[in-house]
N, C-alpha and C positions, 0 to 999 in steps of 0.2 A: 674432509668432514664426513663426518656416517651420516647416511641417507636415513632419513624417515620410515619406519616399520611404513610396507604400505596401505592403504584404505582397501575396503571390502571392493569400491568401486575399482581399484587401479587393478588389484588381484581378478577381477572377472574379463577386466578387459585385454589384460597382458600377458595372465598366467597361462602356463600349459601344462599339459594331464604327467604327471610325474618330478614336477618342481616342487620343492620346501618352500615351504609359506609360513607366515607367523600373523594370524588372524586375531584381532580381538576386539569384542563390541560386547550387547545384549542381551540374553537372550529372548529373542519372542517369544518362542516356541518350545516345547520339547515333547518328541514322544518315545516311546520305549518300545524297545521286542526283546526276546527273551537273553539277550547278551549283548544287544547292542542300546546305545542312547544317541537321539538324533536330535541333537541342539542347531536349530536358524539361529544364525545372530547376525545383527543390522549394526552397524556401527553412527547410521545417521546418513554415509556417503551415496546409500541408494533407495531404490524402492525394495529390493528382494530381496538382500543380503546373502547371507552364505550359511549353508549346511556344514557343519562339523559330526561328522561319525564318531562314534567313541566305541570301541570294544570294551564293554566296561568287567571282562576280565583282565584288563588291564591296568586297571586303576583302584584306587581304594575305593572302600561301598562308601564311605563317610563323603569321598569327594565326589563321588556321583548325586547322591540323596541332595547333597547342599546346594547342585546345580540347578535352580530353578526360574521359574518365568521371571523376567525383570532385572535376575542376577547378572553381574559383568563377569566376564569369562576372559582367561586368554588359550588362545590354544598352538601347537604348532603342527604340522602334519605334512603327508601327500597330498600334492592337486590330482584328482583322478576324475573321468568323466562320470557325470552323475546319472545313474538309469532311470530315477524319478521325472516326471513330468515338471518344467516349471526355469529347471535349471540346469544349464550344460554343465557346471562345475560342483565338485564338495570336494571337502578335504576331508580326509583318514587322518585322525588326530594321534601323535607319535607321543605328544604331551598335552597337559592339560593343566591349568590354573583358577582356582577359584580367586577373583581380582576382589569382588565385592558383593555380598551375602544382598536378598533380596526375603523378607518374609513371608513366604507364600501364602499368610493367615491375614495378612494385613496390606500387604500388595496391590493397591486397585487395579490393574492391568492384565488380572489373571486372564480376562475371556477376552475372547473377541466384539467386536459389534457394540461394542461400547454408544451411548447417544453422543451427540455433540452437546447437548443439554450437561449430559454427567459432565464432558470429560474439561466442559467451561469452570467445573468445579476443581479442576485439578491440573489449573494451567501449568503447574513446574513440571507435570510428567506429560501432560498430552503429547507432548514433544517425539514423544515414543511411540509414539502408533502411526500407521501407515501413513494413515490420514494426512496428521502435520505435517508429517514429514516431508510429504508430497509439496506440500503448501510452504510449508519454507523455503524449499531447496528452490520451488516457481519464483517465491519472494526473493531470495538471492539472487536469480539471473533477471528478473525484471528491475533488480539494482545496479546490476550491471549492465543492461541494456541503456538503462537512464544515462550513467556515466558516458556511456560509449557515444551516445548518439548524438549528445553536445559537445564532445570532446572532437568527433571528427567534423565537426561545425564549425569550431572555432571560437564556442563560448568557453567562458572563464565560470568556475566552480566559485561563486562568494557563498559565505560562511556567514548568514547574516546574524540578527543578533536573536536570543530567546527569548531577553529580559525587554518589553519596550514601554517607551513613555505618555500611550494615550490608546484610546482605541478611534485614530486618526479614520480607519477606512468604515466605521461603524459594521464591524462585520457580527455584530452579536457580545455576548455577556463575555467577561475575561476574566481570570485568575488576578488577584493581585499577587504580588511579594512585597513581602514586607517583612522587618525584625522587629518590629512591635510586639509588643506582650499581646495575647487572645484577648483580655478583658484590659483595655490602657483607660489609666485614668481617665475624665472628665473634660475632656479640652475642648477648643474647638480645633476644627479638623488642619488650618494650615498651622498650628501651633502643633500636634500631632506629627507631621508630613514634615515639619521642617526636625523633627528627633529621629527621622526613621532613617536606612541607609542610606536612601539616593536621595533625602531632602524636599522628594515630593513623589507625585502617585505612579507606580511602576509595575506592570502587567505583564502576564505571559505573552508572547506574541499572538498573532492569529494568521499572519501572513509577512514573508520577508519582503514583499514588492514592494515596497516604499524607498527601504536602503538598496532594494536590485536597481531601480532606476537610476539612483546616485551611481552607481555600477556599471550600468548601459552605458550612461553618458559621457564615461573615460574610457572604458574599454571596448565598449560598440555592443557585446554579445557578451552575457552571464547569465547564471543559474542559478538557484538557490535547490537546497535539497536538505529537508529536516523536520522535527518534530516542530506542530505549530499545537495552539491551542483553544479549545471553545467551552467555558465554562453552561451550555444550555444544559437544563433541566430532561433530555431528549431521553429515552427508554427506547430505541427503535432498532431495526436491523441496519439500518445507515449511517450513524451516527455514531461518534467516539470523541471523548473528553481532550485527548491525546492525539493523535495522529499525523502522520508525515506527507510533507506536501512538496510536488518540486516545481518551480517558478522561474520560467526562463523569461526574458526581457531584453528585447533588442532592439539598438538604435535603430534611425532611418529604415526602420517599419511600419508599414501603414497595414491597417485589417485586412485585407488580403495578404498580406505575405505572414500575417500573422496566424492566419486560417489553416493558410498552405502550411507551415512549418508544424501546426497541430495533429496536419490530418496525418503527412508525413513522420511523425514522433508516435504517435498512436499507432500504426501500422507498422516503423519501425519494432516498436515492444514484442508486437504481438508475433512478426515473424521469429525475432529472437526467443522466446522463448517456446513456440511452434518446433525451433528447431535446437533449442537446446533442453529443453526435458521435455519428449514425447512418453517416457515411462513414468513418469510420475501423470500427466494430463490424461493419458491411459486409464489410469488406475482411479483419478477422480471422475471421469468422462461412465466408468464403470461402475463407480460407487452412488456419484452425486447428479451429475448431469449428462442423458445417454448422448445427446445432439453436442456436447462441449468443443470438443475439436473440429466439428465440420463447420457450429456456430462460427468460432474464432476466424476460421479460413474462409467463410463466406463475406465475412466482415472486412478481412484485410485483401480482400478482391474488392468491396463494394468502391465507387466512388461516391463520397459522403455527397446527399442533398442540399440543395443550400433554402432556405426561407429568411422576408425578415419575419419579425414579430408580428408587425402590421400582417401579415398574410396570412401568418398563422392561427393568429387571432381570429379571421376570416374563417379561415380553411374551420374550426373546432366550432365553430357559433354556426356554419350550415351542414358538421359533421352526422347530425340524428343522433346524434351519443346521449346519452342520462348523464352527465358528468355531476358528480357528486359538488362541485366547486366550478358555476357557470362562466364560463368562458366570456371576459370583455375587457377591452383596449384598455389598459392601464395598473393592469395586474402581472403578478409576476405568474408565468407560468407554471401550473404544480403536478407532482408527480402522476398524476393520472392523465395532464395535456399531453407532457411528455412520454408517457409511455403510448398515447394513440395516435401521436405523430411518429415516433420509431420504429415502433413494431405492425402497427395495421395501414397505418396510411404509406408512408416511404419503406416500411420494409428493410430498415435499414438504418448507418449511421447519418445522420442531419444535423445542418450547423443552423441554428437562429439568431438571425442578425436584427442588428437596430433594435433595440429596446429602448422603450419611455426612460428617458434620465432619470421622473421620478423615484424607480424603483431601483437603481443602478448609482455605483459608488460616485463621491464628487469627483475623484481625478479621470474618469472617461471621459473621451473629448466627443464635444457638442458638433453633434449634423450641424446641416443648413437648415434646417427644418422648426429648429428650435426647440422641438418637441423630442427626441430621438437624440442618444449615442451610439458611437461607433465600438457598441460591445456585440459579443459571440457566444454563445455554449453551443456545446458540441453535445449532441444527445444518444446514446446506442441502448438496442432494443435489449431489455432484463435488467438495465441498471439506471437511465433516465441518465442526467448530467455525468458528464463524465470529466469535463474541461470546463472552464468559464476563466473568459480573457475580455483584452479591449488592444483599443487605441487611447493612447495616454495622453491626457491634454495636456500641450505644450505651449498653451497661447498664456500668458500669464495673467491678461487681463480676464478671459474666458475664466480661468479657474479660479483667480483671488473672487471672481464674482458668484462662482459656485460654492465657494467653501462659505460667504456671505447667509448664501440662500439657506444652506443647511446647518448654517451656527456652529462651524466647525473653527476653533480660535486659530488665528493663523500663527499668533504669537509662537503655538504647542511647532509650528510647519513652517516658519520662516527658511530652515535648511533647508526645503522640497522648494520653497518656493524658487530660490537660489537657483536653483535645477533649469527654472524656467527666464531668468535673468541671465545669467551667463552661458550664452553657447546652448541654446534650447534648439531639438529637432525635432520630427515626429518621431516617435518610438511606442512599440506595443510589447502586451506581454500575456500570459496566459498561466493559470492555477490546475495542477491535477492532482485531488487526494492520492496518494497512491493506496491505500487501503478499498475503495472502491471500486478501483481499476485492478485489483487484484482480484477483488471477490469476482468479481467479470471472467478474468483468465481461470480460475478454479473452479468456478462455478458454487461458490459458497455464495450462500444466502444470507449469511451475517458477518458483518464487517469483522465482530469483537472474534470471530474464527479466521481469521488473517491478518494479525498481531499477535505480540508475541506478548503482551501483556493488556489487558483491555483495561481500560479507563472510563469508566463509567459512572452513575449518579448510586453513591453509595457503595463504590465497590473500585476497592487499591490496594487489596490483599497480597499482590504478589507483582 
């Protein structure tokens, strides 16, 4: 079987100065001197891509002129070493192909330094400037990192479902789906529900831990990894319509091992990708944030803080702080608590345990306290929450009594309850956006620039 013409990347790491090469990508760049044309082109596979030389008495003038910013190129040539600063290799082009014409009148990517503002306008090409590039290729191996680190675990990959039948864990507003006409008839609504596909009300998901637990509890250890979704009204640098979240969940876990396996999963990533793109984290570390890489290393050295809530609480209410949103026992902590407990008070990443049940989902399981569950977020400094998990109530009476309190029909939950009737243990499990946790390792300050399509209020252009 023919091998694969090879990538910009495998050519800079294997070639040597006098080998035939057959290169072909974009081009970024081009500049002229008086007989030569010096086309970069990036294919996608790195940060810096490759120089092609062109003696352009060589070639026709028509296929020179046509060669321009944006356009696809192939070329073939010498590998020789390059005397420019920046890059050991370029090739002497022997040939040359125009693949696909770019309009240089209408081109948006002629200059450099483009905003991130612009180029949110022109998400099918942003793809092509350093920038993304950088930020994909971090996204790619921090997909790979996720795989890898549950895989040599021993969890099992579930594929849970997009479409679901409630918003059981009350996590916020939902998408429905539905084959109903825009404007249906006059009905009432279960006359309605019983014509539509699924015969009654059906939502994007917002989180797979419901069926992960059905999952733990036969296989011991699984994950979930996928698009979830939150229909809020939010306009923010945090927030996204759309977004991928991954959800591990494991038997005979209780809060601490569930803590340990977080802190351990976090630091896993972050080594992986430390060491599997240092030239791209370069290059944003240079662009976006000058502290990013020593940030990241100082973080997967720290050992995480631990507080509960109760203390925290404490610790913000005799901090001196002005806090815009006054700090008191029975509120959810908000992004200004958390960022003066990560970054000014601990210095670092901090897990906050025990929070008020009130403000925490029904399936967390109930302290001794009465007042408190056995839930966690994990907080780090620049981004505030980064994880949020628990311990899953397992006591059946404990939770049919909780789903009571919060008016959640159990009739919608009798399979979960099932969970807790046959063969119940303790088991936890833990939520990480990954689009947040990206913006963290890139150092982008908005989420909707670390996807590859943003999903937003008003805005599903592409």
């Amino acid at each position: 079987m023919a091998a694969f013409k090879p990538l910009i990347r495998e050519i800079l790491a294997s070639g040597t100065p006098g080998e035939t090469v057959e290169v072909q990508g974009w081009v970024r760049s081009r500049r002229d001197s008086k007989t030569v044309t010096f086309l970069m082109l990036n294919d996608g596979s790195n940060q810096v891509g490759l120089q092609v030389v062109a003696d352009t008495t060589r070639f026709p003038e028509e296929l020179i002129k046509a060669i321009t910013t944006g356009a696809a190129v192939w070329a073939q040539g010498r590998l020789v070493e390059s005397p420019g600063s920046g890059q050991k290799l370029e090739v002497q082009a022997d040939a040359l192909q125009l693949v696909g014409a770019a309009d240089p009148q209408s081109y948006p990517l002629q200059k450099k330094g483009h905003s991130l503002d612009f180029l949110r306008t022109i998400p099918h090409l942003r793809l092509r400037t350093n920038t993304f590039g950088a930020v994909f290729r971090v996204r790619h191996h921090l997909s790979q990192a996720i795989h890898r680190f549950f895989d040599e675990r021993g969890f099992v990959w579930l594929h849970t479902p997009i479409i679901a039948g409630s918003d059981a864990e009350g996590a916020g507003a939902m998408f429905r789906v539905t084959t109903l006409p825009v404007l249906p008839e006059q009905k009432p609504l279960e006359e309605l529900l019983a014509e539509d596909f699924f015969g009654t009300e059906a939502r994007l998901t917002v989180s797979g831990q419901l069926q992960a637990e059905a999952g733990a509890l036969a296989l011991s250890r699984v994950y979930t990894f996928g698009p979830t979704f939150r229909a809020e009204n939010s306009n923010t640098t945090r927030h996204l319509a759309e977004f991928w979240m991954v959800e591990p969940e494991a038997a005979f876990f209780d809060l601490q091992d569930n803590i340990r396996l977080a802190e351990e999963f976090l630091k896993y990533l972050m080594r992986y990708v430390l060491e599997r793109c240092p030239e791209d984290l370069a290059f944003l570390a240079r662009h976006y944030q000058a502290d990013l890489i020593t940030r990241l290393q100082a973080c997967l050295e720290a050992s995480f803080a631990r507080i509960t809530y109760t203390d925290a609480i404490r610790l913000l209410e005799s901090s001196g702080e002005a806090f815009e949103f006054k700090p008191q026992w029975g509120m959810d902590l908000q992004s200004e608590h958390e960022k003066y407990l990560a970054e000014k008070y601990f210095k670092g990443p901090v897990v906050v345990t025990d929070y008020p049940k009130d403000i925490k989902a029904f399936y967390m399981r109930q302290n001794g306290d009465g007042l408190t569950v056995a839930a966690m977020d994990i907080l780090f400094p620049g981004i505030g929450e980064v994880i949020g998990g628990s311990q899953r109530e397992e006591r059946l009476e404990y939770l049919q009594q909780r789903m009571r309190e919060m008016h959640i029909r159990s009739e919608e939950l009798e399979w979960y309850l099932d969970l807790r009737r046959f063969g119940s243990v303790p088991h936890s499990g833990f939520g990480m956006g990954v689009e947040r946790f990206l913006a963290y390792l890139t150092g982008m300050s908005n989420v909707r620039d670390v996807i590859l399509s943003a999903r937003t209020p008003k805005n599903i252009a592409f």
